[in-house]
Every structure is written in C-alpha cells, then in structure tokens.
N, C-alpha and C positions, 0 to 999 in steps of 0.2 A: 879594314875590319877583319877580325879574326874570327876562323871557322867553330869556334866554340860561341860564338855570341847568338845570342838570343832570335828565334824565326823573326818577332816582329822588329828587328832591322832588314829585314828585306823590303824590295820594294812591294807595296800592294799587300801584304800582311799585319790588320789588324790585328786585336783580341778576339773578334768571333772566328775570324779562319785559322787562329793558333791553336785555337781551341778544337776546329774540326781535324785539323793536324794534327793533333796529339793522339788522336783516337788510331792514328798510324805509326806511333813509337817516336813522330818528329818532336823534339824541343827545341833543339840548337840547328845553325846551319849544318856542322860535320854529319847530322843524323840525315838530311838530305844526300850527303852522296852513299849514304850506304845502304837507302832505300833503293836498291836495284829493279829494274824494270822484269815483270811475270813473261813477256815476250814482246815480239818488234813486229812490228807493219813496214811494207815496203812501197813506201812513197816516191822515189827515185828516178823510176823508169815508167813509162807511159805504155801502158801494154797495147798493141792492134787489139778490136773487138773479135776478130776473126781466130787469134792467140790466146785466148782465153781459158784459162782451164778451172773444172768445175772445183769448187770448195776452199777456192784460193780467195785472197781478198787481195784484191789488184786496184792502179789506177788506172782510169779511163778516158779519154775523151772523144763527142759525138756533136752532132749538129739533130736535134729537135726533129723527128718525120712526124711525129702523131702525138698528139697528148689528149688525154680522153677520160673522162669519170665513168667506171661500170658498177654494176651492183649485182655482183655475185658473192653472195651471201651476206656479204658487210662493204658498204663502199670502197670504193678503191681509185685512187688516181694511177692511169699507166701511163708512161712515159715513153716512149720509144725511142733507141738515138742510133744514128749511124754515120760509120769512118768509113765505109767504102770497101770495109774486107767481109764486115758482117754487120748482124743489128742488137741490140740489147732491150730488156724491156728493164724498167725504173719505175718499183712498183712503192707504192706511199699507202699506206691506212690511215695512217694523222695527218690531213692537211687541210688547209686555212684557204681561201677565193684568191686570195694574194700572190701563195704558192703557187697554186694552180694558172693564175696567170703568165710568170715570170717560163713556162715551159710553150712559149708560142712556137710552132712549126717554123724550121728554119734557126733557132735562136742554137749558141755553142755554147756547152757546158763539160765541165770538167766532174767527175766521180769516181769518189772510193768507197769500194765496198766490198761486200763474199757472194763471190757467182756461184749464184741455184742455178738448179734445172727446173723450169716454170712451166705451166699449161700452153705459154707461145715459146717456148725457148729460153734459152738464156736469160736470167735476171738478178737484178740483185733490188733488194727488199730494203727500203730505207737507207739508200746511199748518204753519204758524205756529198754533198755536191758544191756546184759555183759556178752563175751564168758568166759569161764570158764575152768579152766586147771582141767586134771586128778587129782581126789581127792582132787579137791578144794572146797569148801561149800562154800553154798550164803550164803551173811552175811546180817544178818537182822540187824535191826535198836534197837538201846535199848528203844528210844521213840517213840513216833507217830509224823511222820513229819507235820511240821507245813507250809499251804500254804499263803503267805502274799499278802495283795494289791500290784498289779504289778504296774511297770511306763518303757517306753520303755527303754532297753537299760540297765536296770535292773534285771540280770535274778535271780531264787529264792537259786539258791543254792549261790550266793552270799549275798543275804539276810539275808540266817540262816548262813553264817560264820559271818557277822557283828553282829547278835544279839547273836549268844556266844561271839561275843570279850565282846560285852557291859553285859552279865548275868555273865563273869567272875567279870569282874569291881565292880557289883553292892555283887557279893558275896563277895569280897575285903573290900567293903564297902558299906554295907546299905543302903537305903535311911529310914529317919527321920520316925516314927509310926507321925501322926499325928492325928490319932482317939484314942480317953481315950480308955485302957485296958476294961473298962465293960462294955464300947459298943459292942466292938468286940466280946467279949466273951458273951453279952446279945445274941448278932445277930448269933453268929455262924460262924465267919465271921475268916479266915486266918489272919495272919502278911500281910502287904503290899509288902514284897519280896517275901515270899513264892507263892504268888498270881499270880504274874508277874512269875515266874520262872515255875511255871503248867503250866499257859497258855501258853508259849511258847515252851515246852519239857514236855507236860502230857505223862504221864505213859500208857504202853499200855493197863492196865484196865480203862482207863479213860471210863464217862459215854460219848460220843460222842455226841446222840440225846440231850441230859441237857447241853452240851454244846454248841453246834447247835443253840439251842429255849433261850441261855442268862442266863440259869437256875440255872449254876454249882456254889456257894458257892464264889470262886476264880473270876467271874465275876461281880455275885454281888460285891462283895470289892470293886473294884476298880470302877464299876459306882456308889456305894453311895459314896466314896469319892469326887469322880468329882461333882457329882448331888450338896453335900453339898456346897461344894467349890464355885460354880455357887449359889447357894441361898445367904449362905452369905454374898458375892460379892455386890449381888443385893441388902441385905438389908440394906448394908451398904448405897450403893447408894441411898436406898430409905430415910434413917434416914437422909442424907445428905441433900438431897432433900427439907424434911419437915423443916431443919432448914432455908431454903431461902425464898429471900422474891421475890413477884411476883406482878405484877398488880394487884390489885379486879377488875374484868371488873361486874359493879354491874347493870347498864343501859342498854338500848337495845331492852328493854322489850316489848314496844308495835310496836318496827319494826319487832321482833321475832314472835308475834301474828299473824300480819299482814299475811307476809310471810305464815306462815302456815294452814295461811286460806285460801289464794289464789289458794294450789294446787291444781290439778284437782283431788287429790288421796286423803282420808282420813290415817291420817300414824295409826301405830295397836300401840294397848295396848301397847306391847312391847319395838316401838321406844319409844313412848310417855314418859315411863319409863326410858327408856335411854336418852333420853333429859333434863330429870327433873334433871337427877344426875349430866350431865354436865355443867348444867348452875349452880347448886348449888356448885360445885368443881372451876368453874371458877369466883365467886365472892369470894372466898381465895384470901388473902394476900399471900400464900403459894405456889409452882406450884403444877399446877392438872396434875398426871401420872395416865392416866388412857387408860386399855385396851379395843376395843370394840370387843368381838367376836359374828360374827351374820353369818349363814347358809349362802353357795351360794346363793345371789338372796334375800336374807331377807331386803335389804333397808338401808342400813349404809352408803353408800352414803350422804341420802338425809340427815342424823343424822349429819354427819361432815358439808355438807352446812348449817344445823342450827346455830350448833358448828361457823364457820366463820362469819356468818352473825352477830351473837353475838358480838363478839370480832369487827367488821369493827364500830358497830353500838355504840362504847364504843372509838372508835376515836383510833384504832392500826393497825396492819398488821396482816394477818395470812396466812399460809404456808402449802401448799399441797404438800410432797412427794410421788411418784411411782415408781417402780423397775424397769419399761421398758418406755422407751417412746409411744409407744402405747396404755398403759393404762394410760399414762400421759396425753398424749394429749384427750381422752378418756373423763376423770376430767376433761381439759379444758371445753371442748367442754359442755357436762353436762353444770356445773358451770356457762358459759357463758351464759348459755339457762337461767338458774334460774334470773339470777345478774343482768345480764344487762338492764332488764326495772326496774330496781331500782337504775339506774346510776352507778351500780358498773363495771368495767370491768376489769376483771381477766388477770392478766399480766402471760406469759409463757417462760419456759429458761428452756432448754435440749443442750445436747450436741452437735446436728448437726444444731442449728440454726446459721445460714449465718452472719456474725458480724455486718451489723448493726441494723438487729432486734435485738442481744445479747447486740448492744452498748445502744440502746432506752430502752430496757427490763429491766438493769445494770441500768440507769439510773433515772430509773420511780421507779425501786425498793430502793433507798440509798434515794431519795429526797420524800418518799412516798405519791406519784401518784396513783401507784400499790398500793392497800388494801389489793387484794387476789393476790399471786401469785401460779401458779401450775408448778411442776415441775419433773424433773428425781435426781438423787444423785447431777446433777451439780449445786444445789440450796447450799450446802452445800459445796463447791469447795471456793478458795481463788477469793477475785475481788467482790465478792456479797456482800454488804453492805445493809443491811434493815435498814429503818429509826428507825419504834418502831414495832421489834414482838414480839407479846405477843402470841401468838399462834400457835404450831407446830400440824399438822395431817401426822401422814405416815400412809401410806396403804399397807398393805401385809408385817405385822410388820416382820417377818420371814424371808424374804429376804433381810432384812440389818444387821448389826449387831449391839450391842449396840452403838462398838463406833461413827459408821456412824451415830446413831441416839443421842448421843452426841453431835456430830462435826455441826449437824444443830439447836439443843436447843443451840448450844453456840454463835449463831451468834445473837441468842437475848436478849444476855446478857445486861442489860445495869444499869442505875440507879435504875431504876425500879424494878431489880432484873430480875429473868429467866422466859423465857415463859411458859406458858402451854402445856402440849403434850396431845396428843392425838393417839396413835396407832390401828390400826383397822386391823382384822384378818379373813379369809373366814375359817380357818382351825381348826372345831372345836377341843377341845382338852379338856381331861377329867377335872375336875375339881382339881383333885389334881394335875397333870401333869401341869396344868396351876400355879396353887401355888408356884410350884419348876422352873418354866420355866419362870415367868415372876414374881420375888417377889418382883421387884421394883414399881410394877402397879396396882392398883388397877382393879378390872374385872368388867364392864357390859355385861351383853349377852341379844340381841335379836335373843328369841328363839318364834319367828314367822314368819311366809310368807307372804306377802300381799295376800288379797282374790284375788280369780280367780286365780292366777300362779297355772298351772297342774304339779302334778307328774311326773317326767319323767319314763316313762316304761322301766322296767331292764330284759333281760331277760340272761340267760346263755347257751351258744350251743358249743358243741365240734365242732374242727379243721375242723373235716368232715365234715361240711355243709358251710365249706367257699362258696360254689357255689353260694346258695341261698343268701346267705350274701351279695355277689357282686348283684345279679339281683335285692335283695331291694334298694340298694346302685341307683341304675342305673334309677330305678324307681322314688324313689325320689328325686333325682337330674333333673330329666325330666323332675317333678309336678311342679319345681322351688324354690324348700328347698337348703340347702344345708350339705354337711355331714365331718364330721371330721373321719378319716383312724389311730388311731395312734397306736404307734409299740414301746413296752416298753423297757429301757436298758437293755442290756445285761451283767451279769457278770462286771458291773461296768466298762465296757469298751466302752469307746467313739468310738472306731474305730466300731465294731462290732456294736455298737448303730446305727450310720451312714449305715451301710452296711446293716443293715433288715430293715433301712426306706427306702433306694435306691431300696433293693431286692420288696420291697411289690408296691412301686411308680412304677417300670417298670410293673410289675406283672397287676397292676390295668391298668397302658396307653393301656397296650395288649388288655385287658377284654373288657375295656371302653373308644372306641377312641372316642365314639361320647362327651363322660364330659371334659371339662375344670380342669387338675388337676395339684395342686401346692405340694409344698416339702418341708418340712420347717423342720432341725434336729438340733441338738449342736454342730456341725462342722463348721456351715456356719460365717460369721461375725453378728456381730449387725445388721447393715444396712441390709442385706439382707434379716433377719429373721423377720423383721419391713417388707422389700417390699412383701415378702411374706402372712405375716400378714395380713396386710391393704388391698393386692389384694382380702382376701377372706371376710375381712369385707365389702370391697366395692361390694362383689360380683361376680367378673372377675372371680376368681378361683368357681368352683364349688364345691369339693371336695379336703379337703387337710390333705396330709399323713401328717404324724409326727410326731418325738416324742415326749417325754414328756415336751418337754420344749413348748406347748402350755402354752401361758401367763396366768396365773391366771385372774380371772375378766375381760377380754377381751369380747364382746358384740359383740355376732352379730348374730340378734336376728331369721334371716333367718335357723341357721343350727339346725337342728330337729332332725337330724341321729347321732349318734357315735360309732364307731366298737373301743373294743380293742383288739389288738391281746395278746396272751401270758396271760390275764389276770392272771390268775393264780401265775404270778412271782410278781404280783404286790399288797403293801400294804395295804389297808383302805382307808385311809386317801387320799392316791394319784388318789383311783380309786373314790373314792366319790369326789376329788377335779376336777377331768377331766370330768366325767359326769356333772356337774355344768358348763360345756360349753354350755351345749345343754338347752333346755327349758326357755329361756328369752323371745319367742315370744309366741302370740296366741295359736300355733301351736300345737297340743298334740306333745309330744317329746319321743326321743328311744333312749337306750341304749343296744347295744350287748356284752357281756363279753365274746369274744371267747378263749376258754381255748385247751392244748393237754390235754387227759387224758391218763393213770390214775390221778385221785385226791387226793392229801395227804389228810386228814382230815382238818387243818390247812384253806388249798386253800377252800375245801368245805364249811368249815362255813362261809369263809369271801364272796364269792358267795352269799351265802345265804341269809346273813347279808344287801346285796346290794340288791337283787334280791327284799325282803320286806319289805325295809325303804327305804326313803329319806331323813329322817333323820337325820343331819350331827350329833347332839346331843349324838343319839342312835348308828349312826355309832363310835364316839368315845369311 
C-alpha cells in the first residue's frame, strides 16, 4: 500500500472516524506521519514512590494499604499504595462500586499520572492505572509515548495504533530524499524517514527540553524541508509574476500631491519612503507584489489610500480586502472620510449585506461606477465582476491564504494583463523570517510612529494581585475609558478556551456589577463576535472579556486598559499584537501582563522584552 492512499485503508478506520480525522488535516496515510506529537510522556522507567518529584507525570507502582470513600466537599475515593520507600495517595472523583472494588488492601497496581501536593501528601488525581496479578511486572514502554493534537471523538491511544500502521508502511516503503546528500550531511541533518520515525517513537534517552524548544536535529529536517518547499513555491510564483504584463498607471501625480497636502497630519519619513516605492512599482508594465510591514498604529492605512487614489486618478478600480467585517467596514468608513470631498465614493460588499445594496453594490462594481471598493473575502467570491482593476490591497496579509489572495488578483485579470497587489502586515516579523515567508513580495517597512502617539505602559504582576487589577479595571471604566479582559487559549483547545473566558466574564459581573460588560470568544458565530465588537467600539459595552480572537486593527480609540491573563502561555508576537489594541487615543495607555508564577526563563525574558519596548521591530 502506498503512503498516499486513502485513511480508510488502514486497519479499524471507517467513514465515521475519517471523518473525525479530517477535522485534524488527516486524509491520506503520508498526513499521519506529519501530524507530529504537541509533547511525550515518559512510560519507560518505573519511578520509586520515595523519587517522586512534584509536577512531573511519572510511572508507578504500589501494593493497596487503604482504599476508602470520603466526603469532603464532593465524594471522593482515596487510594493509598506503597513500594517501601514511601506512600501515594490515588485520588478519583468519578467512580463506579466496581472501581472501588478492584482497589482491595493488599492488591498491586501499576499508575501514570502528574504528582500534586495533596492534603495527605503526595497524589495524583485520576491516574492511568492497572491491577496487577501476583508476580506480574509493570510493563514499561520501549519508547516515550507520544501525545498528539486532539479532535473530539478521537482518543490518543487510537492515534498512536494509526501512526504505527502508517511508520510500518512508510518502513515498507520510503518516502523520496528530496534534499542533495551534501546538504544534509553539510547541515547535520537525518534521512527524511529516520526523522519522522524519532519524532514519533524517540528513544527513551531522547533530549526532551531540545525537543520541547524545536531544537532536536530530527525537527529541524523536516521544517527546513517545508520552509524550502514554501520559498520555492513563492519564487516560482514570483518569476511568473515578473513575466506579466500589467497597466503602467504612470498619471495621478498632481491629484497624489494635492491629497497629501490637504491632511491635517504631516505623514513621517518613513510613509513618505513607502510611497515613493509604490508609486515607482506601479508605473511597471509588470505587477507590483509588494509587502507593507508597519508597527501597530504606524499609518499604513493612510499609505494604501495614497496607493488607491493613484490608481482611481489613472482612470481603474482598486480593491480593499479585510478579514473581518469589522475592520472592513472600519476601511470604509476611513476611506469614505478621505474620498468623498473629491467626488470619489467608496463602494462596500461583505457577506451580510441585505440583497439589494449587494445587487446596487454588484452593479456599480461590473459597470465601474464604484472606483474604490472595500470589502471582506466576499470581494473575491463568484458574481463580482470589476470593470478595470488594476489594484489589489489586502490588510492583515496573514489571515488569508495565498490562494484567497490569488482568487482576488484573478478577477482583474484582463487585456491589460494582472493588477497590482499590495499586502499590508501589523505583524512585524524578522527580516529573514519575512524572506522565507513571503518570497513572492517585495518588503517596505514603515519603522516609524507618528509624533505624539504615547507608549503604552507594560507592566508585569503575578496572579496574586488579581484584586488590585479588578479595582483599576473599575476605576477606569468610571473615568469613561474603556478596558479590554482577555484570557488566552488553552492547550489548543477551544472548549477550554471558551470556558476561562465564561469563567473570568462571571468572575468580573460579580466584582463589577456597576460596568457594562461584554464576551466575545471562538465559539460564538461571526455575527455575534461583530455585535459584540461594534457594541464596545460604539461604547455600550464598557469592558470586554475575550479571547484572543480580538480583531487585529480594530479602533477604538476610548479603550486605554488591557489585562492579560496567563500571559506567560503566550507568544511575542501575539502579546505585542493585543497590546496594539490599546493606545490609539489621546489617552496615555496600560498594559497588565498578569502571569502564575513560577517563571520558565523563556516566559521571563519575553516579559521583559514587553515590559521595555514597544517596539514591534525589536519585539521581533
């Protein structure tokens, strides 16, 4: 059987478990070996009960001294077992007469689990277990078990029997070296099956932490394969690119001026710079792929209105993409403020527009009426006919993919050849990481602020002083600011994600019945996460929990506060992307990084990293 064939040739894989597979990226068997294990258990070794250290999850084995039902607070079966060096307690909240029987005084069991520190000592809470017959030994594992991204209805020990079926297969038969022999061996770098077969069954002296931090030899492989894979992809794309032909929009010039004398703002060095390169890439025969990365709050906005006004002012159309309708309408609204005392008016089309603004909209856009249009993904949807675009902008390049940002340069395809793109990014990103990440694009970055916008103040405070945290919270929501609550994912789990922004939203209505507060998490529909939204950009809400799916670039300019809980589980990039909510007004602005401690080293510097930059540049 070959590693491209279909899951349900495995064994034990119907249609209904292909199905809850899928929801993991799997179709084929090869997608099993590249679902890599989130981290490993160590089944292996048999720890003494006396050797035990707290917060680890170890195996055990003991012989039965006590088993006993209490009722402190909520029933509870305790367990008690002992090896002679020490004792454990084997604490159960779910369990069945039957359970309870199988743990008679005297009987030997085997147990995996994560040792707490208990009201009698030692414990672990809903172990792994398995009674054990006279002179029967726990059997240890030859590897370090591997734990995988979960999907409901999928549990892991059916997981690890699917990816032995598929690491037999692939030992049967190979998959292709695709890296020359003296890279590999330049880099240091495994076979591509050897690679795959570590990471899924590493040896019990594996380095775990080098594993953990991406480090181990056998990871690198297979992300420079991909990374490469991904570059060349794009270069191809780009070389393709350069062979097409596109409008010169070469005119414009003194409506461009104009324009930019009129604002009430002087734009910095930096737009100034970034303007220069796009009106030079848009008088190409050629299309201009070019990316703009600029700091939260740096002014790229006003760069893509110049970008447009260009292009209208050269007699075409040009095209604003956004990822949400919120920061769609957002652009309108903008846009419309700039455009329309110069006769332009900016045409709009999202998904929940009513059919016959969608049919007027559809209409202005195919007979080009509509110059600018702004819009969500449904700009790129079947029915949208543009007369002549010569000009793509998406915003929040990151959340489309390429083909989505494809499927809308192809609508403006025409004699003329292809439009020009324009992508724009809040998310700074290192310079080479941008090289490999977008090598079909050309980069400008504006790495400036406009004068006056204040720092946002970072500070970091352990769990323990949630109290005080609430009583600022409370304060400035009084003064009339308003403040963002949010509560970062959990363990990659939506349900869990949902449940500590519910748990902290009741927690805060308790604290704080006099504020106004909203909820907004990844469970709810579109629609709803939009009413929630706009209530706190219009103000209603005063304070709104949530998690991380706060909309990137979303304005409102009132909210001054932002609490994160858990910080510490959370990235760079995401924690410099959320504080970037606050400080768009007047207002001096705050950020809380509320962390548990202890602190890995890791968690500390990136703290740290926050606490003394704003940065987005240095934060990358």
């Amino acid at each position: 059987m070959q590693s491209d064939a279909a899951l349900t040739t495995l064994k034990g894989v119907g249609p209904a478990l292909a199905k809850k597979l899928e929801k993991l990226g799997l179709f084929r068997v090869e997608d099993l070996l590249f679902l890599l294990p989130l981290r490993y258990e160590d089944r292996t070794q048999l720890v003494r009960i006396g050797a035990l250290i707290m917060g680890t999850r170890s195996l055990v084995s003991g012989e039965v001294s006590l088993s006993e039902v209490a009722y402190r607070g909520r029933r509870n079966l305790l367990v008690r077992i002992t090896d002679g060096s020490g004792q454990l307690t084997l604490r159960f909240f779910h369990f069945s007469r039957q359970q309870q029987a199988q743990f008679q005084p005297g009987t030997k069991v085997s147990c995996f689990g994560e040792v707490r520190r208990g009201p009698l000592g030692l414990e672990m809470i809903h172990p792994e277990y398995r009674t054990l017959r006279d002179n029967q030994d726990v059997a240890t594992d030859e590897v370090l078990t591997p734990i995988y991204p979960a999907t409901e209805g999928v549990q892991q020990g059916r997981l690890r029997n699917l990816t032995d079926q598929a690491l037999r297969l692939m030992r049967e038969n190979p998959p292709a070296e695709l890296l020359p022999r003296d890279i590999t061996k330049q880099l240091g770098m495994p076979s591509l099956a050897s690679a795959i077969e570590y990471l899924h069954r590493p040896p019990p002296d594996a380095q775990l932490t080098e594993m953990q931090e991406g480090r181990h030899p056998c990871q690198q492989r297979l992300a420079f394969e991909e990374l490469l894979a991904h570059y060349l992809s794009l270069r191809s794309l780009r070389a393709l690119a350069a062979s097409e032909d596109a409008p010169a929009l070469t005119g414009g010039e003194s409506e461009v001026l104009r324009f930019i004398g009129d604002l009430p703002f002087e734009l910095t060095g930096a737009q100034v710079r970034v303007v220069d390169e796009i009106i030079a890439d848009l008088g190409q025969p050629h299309p201009m792929m070019r990316l703009i990365q600029g700091d939260v709050g740096s002014g790229k906005t006003i760069v893509a209105a110049i970008a447009c006004l260009k292009a209208i002012a050269c007699g075409v159309q040009a095209a604003i993409m956004a990822p949400t309708e919120i920061l769609a309408e957002q652009h309108w609204r903008n846009f419309s403020a700039w455009f329309r005392p110069l006769g332009i008016e900016p045409a709009w089309l999202s998904g929940s527009q009513r059919a016959a603004q969608r049919r007027e909209a559809l209409q202005s856009i195919a007979d080009g009426r509509a110059q600018l249009v702004v819009g969500t993904h449904a700009l790129f949807q079947e029915g949208v006919d543009f007369q002549r675009l010569a000009l793509v902008i998406i915003d929040e390049q990151h959340r489309f993919g390429v083909h989505q940002r494809m499927a809308l340069r192809d609508k403006g395809v025409s004699a003329d050849g292809h439009p020009h793109q324009l992508v724009m990014t809040a998310t700074p990103i290192p310079r080479t990481l941008a090289m490999a990440a977008y090598a079909d694009l050309d980069t400008s970055v504006i790495d400036e602020l406009p004068p006056g916008r204040q720092p946002v103040a970072t500070i970091a405070v352990p769990d323990a002083r949630r109290g005080e945290i609430v009583e600022r919270v409370r304060e400035a929501c009084l003064a009339g600011q308003q403040a963002y609550w949010v509560c970062p994912l959990i363990e990659e789990s939506e349900v869990l994600d949902y449940q500590a922004a519910e748990a902290s939203y009741r927690a805060l209505n308790e604290a704080l019945p006099e504020l106004r507060i909203g909820l907004v998490h990844g469970r709810m529909r579109p629609t709803e996460k939009e009413q929630g939204m706009r209530a706190f950009k219009e103000g209603v809400i005063q304070l709104l929990v949530a998690t991380t799916v706060i909309e990137v670039g979303v304005d409102v300019p009132d909210a001054s506060l932002m609490i994160i809980e858990n910080a510490e589980r959370m990235g760079l990039s995401q924690l410099h992307q959320l504080r970037g909510r606050v400080g768009r007004g007047s207002t001096q602005s705050h950020c809380v990084l509320l962390y548990k401690p202890p602190l890995g080293n890791i968690a500390k510097q990136r703290l740290a990293v926050l606490r003394d930059t704003n940065d987005g540049f240095v934060v990358a």
